[in-house]
Steps between C-alpha positions, in 0.01 A plus 500: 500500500402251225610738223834575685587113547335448111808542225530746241384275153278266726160434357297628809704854529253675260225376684577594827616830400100554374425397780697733706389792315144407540552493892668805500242698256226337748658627850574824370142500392370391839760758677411790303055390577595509831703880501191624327263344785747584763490871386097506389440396912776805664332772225125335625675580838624843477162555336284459771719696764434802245255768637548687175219377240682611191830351641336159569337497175807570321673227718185234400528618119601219239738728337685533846797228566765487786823497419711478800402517898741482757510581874768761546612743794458875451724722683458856576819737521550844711639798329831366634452162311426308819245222552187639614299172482480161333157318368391199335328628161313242266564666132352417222593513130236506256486562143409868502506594868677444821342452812728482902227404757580382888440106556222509787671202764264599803163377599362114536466322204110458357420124663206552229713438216554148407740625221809730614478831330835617549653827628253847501691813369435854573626737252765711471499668192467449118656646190486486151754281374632722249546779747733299717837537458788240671779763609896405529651712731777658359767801632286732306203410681618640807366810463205517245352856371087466581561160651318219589285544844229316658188687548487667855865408594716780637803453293677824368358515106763436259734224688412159545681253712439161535752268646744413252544883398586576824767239447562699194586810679733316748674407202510859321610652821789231554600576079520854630745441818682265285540797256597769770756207659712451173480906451646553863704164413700707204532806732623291773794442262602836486594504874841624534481395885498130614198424724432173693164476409454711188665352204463375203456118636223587727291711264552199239311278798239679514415454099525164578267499752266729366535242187370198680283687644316589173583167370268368790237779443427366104477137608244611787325664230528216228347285750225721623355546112508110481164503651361820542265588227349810463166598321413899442112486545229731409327678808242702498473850365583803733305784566591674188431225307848423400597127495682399787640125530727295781755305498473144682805243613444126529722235586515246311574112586758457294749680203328316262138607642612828446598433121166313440312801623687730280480314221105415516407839542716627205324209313151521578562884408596419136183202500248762529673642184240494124753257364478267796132477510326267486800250480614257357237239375582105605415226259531255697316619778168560313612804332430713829684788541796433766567801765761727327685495826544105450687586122726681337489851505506718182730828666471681147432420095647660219319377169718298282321680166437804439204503277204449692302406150711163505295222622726250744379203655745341799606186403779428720710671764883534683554572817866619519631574873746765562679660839492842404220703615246556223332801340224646722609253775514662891858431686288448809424233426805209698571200265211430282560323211507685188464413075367646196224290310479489153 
């Protein structure tokens, strides 16, 4: 407020804008302290609900960091596409693996404990990060050729349905009346006879409907991907040994919770990359090495010279941002800002 009502030219401008900058660089200090403790406490958490030694250990190790947690509803589809069942599922994003457990609400709370310890998880499963894959459904993934199926379901191999695909074959099969409509629509023309209800007006009515009607069918389906993200997941092996994964469904809050999640697991995929590790090292913070996650990303390098005899020392550097996707970059990822550094 004092350097809105303080004049352009004014002898205590430049001083309050140091000032201002100061503040700023301190909250964003004290925000980002209290992220890390925030996420240090849920991963100490998840920890202990782990039976799994290795898992916990892994979850406990220094080199470990959470990315992104969020409490989001899984949904389980029939064959048919239909909503089976609906649960609360805590995931959790980490660096190199992700981890869905249940959030345990039940049972008294321990009187013992002076100190709330927050929610106990059971888990679900776990993957390797870089064997997850987020899926868009798209009309080709109607019907997939050694599809996706989780292990001991009953679905028929090869054709995977769930939810918005079956919107996707409402729509095919209303493209296809729509088709056999405007054919019978031309023949209808042909009629030598006049009939009260078969004409050339009536057949043109039913395009129309059967044009709303698919119309109607895309925004259903629009709306449905908003917040429906989908993660293929490793399972385990089956009897022959052959890898066998699943496909899950969450619902997410929001459109942009869905985005977020996209994006952070396409970019903690390229962090664990040689180029982005360890990361980018922070003067001012004591020369530590900052979380790669927390940085820019290096998607891929090309060396500017060719002879590798020519010593170079990196004196200075451009960043130059562009909206065209760049060399080696994924198109899954949804709006992340892109640039080329020099």
């Amino acid at each position: 407020d004092m350097l809105k009502n303080t004049p352009k030219g004014h002898v205590d401008r430049l001083p309050l804008q140091l000032a201002l900058t100061e503040l700023e660089t301190l909250a964003e200090k004290l925000n980002e302290q209290k992220r890390v403790a925030d996420q240090i406490t849920e991963t100490q958490q998840l920890a202990r609900s782990v039976s799994d030694r290795s898992l916990s250990k892994a979850l406990n190790s220094d080199q470990n960091s959470l990315v992104l947690c969020e409490t989001l509803i899984e949904t389980v589809y029939s064959e048919r596409g239909q909503i089976l069942k609906s649960k609360e599922r805590k995931v959790f994003l980490f660096n190199n693996m992700l981890v869905c457990a249940n959030v345990n609400v039940k049972g008294p709370p321990d009187i013992s404990n002076l100190v709330p310890v927050g929610p106990k998880y059971t888990m679900k499963w776990s993957a390797p990060l870089l064997q997850v894959q987020a899926v868009e459904v798209s009309k080709d993934a109607l019907v997939q050729q050694g599809g996706v199926k989780r292990s001991g379901s009953s679905s028929t191999p090869g054709k995977v349905i769930l939810g918005p695909p079956r919107l996707y074959q409402e729509l095919h099969e209303l493209q296809h009346d729509l088709s056999v409509v405007e054919q019978v629509t031309g023949l209808v023309g042909t009629l030598q006879g006049i009939y009260q209800n078969l004409n050339t007006t009536v057949a043109q009515d039913w395009c129309l409907a059967l044009q709303r009607l698919i119309r109607i069918k895309e925004e259903q389906i629009q709306s449905a991907n908003k917040c429906r993200l989908r993660l293929q997941v490793p399972g385990k092996p089956d009897k022959s040994g052959r890898p066998v994964s699943f496909m899950v469904v969450f619902n997410t809050p929001s459109p942009l919770s869905k985005i977020s999640w996209v994006n952070r697991l396409h970019l903690a995929k390229i962090a664990q990359r040689e180029e982005n590790t360890p990361g980018w090292i922070c003067a001012e913070d004591d020369g530590r090495t900052k979380a790669p996650l927390w940085c820019p990303l290096l998607s891929c390098r090309m060396p500017v010279f060719t002879s590798k005899a020519q010593e170079c020392k990196l004196k200075a550097a451009l960043h130059n941002p562009v909206q065209c996707a760049l060399l080696g970059f994924s198109a899954a990822s949804t709006s992340l800002p892109q640039g080329y550094l020099w």
